[in-house]
N, C-alpha and C positions, 0 to 999 in steps of 0.2 A: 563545711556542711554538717548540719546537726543530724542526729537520727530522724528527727521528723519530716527533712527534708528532701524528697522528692527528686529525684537525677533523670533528666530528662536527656535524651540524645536526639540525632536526624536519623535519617533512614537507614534500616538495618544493612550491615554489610556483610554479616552471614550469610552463608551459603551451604547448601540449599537450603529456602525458606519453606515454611508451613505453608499446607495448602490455603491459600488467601479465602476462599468459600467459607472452610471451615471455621479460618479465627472470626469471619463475620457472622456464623449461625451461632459461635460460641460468645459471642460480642454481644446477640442479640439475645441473650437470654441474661448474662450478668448485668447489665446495665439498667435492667428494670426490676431486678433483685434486689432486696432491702437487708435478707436475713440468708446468708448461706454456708451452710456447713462442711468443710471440705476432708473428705475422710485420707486417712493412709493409713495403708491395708495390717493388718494385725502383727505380729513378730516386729515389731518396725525395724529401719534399718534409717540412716542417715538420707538417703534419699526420699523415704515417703515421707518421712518427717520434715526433711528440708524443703519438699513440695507443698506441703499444708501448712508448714507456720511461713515461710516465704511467699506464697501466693495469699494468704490471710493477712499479710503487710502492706502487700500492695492495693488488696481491696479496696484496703479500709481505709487507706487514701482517697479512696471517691467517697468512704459516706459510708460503708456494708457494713452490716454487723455480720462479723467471719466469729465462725465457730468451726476450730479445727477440734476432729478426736480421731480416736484409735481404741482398739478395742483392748488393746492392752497398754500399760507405762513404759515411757520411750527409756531406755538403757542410762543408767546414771552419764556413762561418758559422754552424751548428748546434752546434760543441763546448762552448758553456755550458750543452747540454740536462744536467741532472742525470742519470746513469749509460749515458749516452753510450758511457764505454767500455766497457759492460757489451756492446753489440750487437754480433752473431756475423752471418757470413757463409754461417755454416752449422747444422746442425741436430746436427750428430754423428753419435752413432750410433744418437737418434730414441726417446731412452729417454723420451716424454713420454706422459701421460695425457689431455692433452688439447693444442689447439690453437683461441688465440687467433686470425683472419685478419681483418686492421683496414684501410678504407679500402681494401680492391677486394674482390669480388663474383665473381671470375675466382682459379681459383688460379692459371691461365698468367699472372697480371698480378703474379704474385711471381716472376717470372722463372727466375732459374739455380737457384735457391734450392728454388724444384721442379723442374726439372726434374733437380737432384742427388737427390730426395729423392721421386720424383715416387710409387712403391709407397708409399711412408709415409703420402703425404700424402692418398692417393685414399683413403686406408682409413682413415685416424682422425679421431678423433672432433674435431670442429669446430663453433664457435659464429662467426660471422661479423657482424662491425657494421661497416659503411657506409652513405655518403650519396651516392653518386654515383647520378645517373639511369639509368643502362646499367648496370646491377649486378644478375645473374641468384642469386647468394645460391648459397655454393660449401658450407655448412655443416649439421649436422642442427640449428641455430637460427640464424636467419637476421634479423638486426635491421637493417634497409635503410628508411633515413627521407630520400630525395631533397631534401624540405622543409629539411634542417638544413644550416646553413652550412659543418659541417664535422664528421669524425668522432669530436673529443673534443668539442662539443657534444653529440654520441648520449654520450657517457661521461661525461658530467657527469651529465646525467636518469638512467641508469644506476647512477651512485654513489648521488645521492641518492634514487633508490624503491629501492635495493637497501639502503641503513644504508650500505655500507663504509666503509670511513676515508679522509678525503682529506688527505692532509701536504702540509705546502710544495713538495717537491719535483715530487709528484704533481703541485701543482700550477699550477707552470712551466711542467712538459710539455704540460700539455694546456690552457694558456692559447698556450702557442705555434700549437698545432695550430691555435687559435679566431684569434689575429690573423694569423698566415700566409693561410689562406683565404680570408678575409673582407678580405685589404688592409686590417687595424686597421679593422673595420670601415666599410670606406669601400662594398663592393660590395653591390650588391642584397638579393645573399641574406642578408644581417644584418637579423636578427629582434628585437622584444622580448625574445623565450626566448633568441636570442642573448645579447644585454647581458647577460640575467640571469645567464646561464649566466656569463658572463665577471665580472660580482660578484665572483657564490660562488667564483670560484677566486681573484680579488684578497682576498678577504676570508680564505681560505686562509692568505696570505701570499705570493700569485706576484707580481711585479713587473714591470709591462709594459717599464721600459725595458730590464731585463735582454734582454729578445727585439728592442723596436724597433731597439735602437741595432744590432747587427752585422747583422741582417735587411734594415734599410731604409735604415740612414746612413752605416753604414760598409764601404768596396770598396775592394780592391786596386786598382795604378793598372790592373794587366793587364786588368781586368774593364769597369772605365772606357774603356780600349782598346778592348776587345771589341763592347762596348756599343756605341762610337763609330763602330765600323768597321762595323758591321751595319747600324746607323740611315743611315751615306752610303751603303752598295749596296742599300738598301732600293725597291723596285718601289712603283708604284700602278697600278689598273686598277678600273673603275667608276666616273670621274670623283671619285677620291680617296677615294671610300670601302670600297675595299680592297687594303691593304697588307701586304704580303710582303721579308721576308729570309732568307737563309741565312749558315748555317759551316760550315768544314769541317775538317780536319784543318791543311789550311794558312792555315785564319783564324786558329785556337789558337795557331800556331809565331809568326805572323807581329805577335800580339799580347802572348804570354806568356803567353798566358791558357789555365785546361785547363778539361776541360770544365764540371764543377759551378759554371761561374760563369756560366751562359747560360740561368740562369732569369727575370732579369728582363726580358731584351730585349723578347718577347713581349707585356709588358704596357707596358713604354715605346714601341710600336711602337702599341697601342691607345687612348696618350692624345693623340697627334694630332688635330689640329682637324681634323675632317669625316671622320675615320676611324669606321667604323662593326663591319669587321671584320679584324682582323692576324694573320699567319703569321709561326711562324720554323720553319725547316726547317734542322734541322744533320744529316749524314753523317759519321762521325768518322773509323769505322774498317772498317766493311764497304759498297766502295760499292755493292754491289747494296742497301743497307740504308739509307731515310733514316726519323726520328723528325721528327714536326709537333707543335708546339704552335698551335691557335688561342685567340686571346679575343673578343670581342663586346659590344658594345653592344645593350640593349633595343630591338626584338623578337627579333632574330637569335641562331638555335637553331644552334651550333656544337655541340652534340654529337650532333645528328643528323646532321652532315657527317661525323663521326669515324666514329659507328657505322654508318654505309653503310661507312665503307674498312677497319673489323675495331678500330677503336676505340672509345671513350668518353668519360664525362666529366661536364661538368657543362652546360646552355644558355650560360651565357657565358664557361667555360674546357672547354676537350675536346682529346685528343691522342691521336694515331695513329703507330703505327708500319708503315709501307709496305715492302713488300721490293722495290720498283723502285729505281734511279737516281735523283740528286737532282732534275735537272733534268726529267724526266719524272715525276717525284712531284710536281713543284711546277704542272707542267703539272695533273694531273690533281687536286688539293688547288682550284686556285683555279678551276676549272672546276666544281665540283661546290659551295664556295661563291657560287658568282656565281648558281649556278642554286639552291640555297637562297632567296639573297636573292630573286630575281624571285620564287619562289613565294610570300615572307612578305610582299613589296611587293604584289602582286595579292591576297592574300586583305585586307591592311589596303585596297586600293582598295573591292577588293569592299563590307567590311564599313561603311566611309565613305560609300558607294549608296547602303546600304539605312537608313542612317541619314535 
């Protein structure tokens, strides 16, 4: 099979399937689309990325002219995604028929990108898939499955109840999207429908180690630095099972390291022994402005800490953006998880009574 060609299957045998309604109102808007631009949402991560350049593959096997952006540059460890350099910064000058919004629920959660474009965007036509929990559906179809481990699993079920073509390259991108979120399947949220889903796209032609190796093995030394420097000023409070760091403009100088390399702290901060919930809080460049990432261990709902401070996310990854001070965002971040925790520690006491 070449890149250019097209992997066709019979009937999906994933389970549970999308609601059938939905991929036809969502059917019924792409297929008379000429020009469509499909955004993933700003900070990128492997998944909205692998949902926009992977769903722009498959388009354009019918004919679309797909214009994926973002409102920021996707992380160098990202530039094996196939048409990578296709992704824009911006929209133009908005000559599109329709509009893709992949992996957030929010259009403010695409950032500059709307708010450059922000008349455009309030008013055209829009189909929306995501899987985050906090996700209000910014679209006239609104495909929002929390259940799924990640939003090119929603676009696999997708491909396959709708027929389109899925090609190799397609399906890279949105195997990336499936092992970025799922931590190669290590985290909770990987389902049966997951693996399956991750099959069909191996079966494709996608190649996992094309994604593991620059994703998970290989880091600059600056990033290693970064890493390093965060994990020795890293905090604990709740007899170790809640840990916190931050960056800041002069952690980046001081390491060599800029920023799209401070994504994995957060989860190396959450595999500590007897950590149950971690923070990193970096401030780069606005410091009335700090960004939280937390993660979590089973039962601890970190996206209900985000969505009280104007964020979201997933139960065991959720991030917020604060417009206080580092130092008084972190005050008020581990304040509001501590009190989480005691509320899910009391109802498991509770429910252990009545047992």
């Amino acid at each position: 099979m070449t890149n250019n060609q097209p992997a066709t299957s019979g009937p999906s045998l994933l389970t549970p399937l999308l609601n059938p309604t939905q991929i036809e109102q969502a059917m019924a808007l792409i297929m008379p689309a000429q020009r469509i631009a499909l955004l993933a949402h700003e900070h990128p991560d492997g998944d909205c990325l692998g949902s926009a350049l992977g769903f722009a593959q498959i388009l354009r096997q019918l004919g679309k002219i797909c214009v994926p952006a973002c409102a920021d540059p996707a992380p160098r460890a990202f530039s094996f995604l196939p048409g990578i350099e296709t992704l824009q910064t911006t929209l133009g000058d908005e000559n599109f028929d329709l509009v893709i919004a992949l992996d957030a629920g929010e259009l403010s959660r695409y950032g500059a990108l709307y708010e450059q474009h922000r008349e455009f965007l309030d008013h055209a036509t829009i189909v929306n898939i995501d899987h985050h929990i906090s996700s209000s559906g910014c679209g006239q179809v609104n495909i929002i499955e929390p259940e799924a481990a990640s939003t090119t699993e929603l676009l696999v079920l997708f491909q396959q109840q709708s027929g389109l073509p899925l090609g190799k390259e397609a399906a890279l991108c949105l195997l990336t999207g499936l092992i970025t979120d799922t931590g190669s399947f290590q985290y909770p949220s990987t389902t049966a429908r997951t693996m399956e889903a991750g099959a069909i796209l191996v079966a494709a032609g996608a190649d996992a180690e094309t994604i593991v190796k620059p994703i998970f093995r290989t880091r600059p030394l600056a990033q290693a630095r970064l890493t390093a420097l965060a994990v020795q000023q890293a905090q604990t409070s709740s007899d170790g099972r809640i840990i916190w760091t931050y960056a800041t403009r002069e952690t980046l100088t001081t390491t060599g390291a800029t920023a799209d390399m401070d994504d994995a702290i957060v989860g190396t901060l959450r595999d500590i022994e007897n950590v149950q919930v971690s923070a990193f809080f970096k401030c780069y460049d606005n410091p009335e402005t700090t960004r939280v990432s937390l993660r979590s261990n089973t039962p601890y709902n970190v996206a209900a800490v985000c969505m009280r401070l104007g964020g979201g996310g997933h139960p065991r990854a959720a991030g917020a953006t604060i417009h206080k001070p580092l130092q008084e965002t972190i005050a008020l971040v581990i304040a509001e998880i501590q009190k989480e925790m005691q509320a899910e520690d009391q109802t498991s006491h509770n429910n252990t009574a009545l047992l």
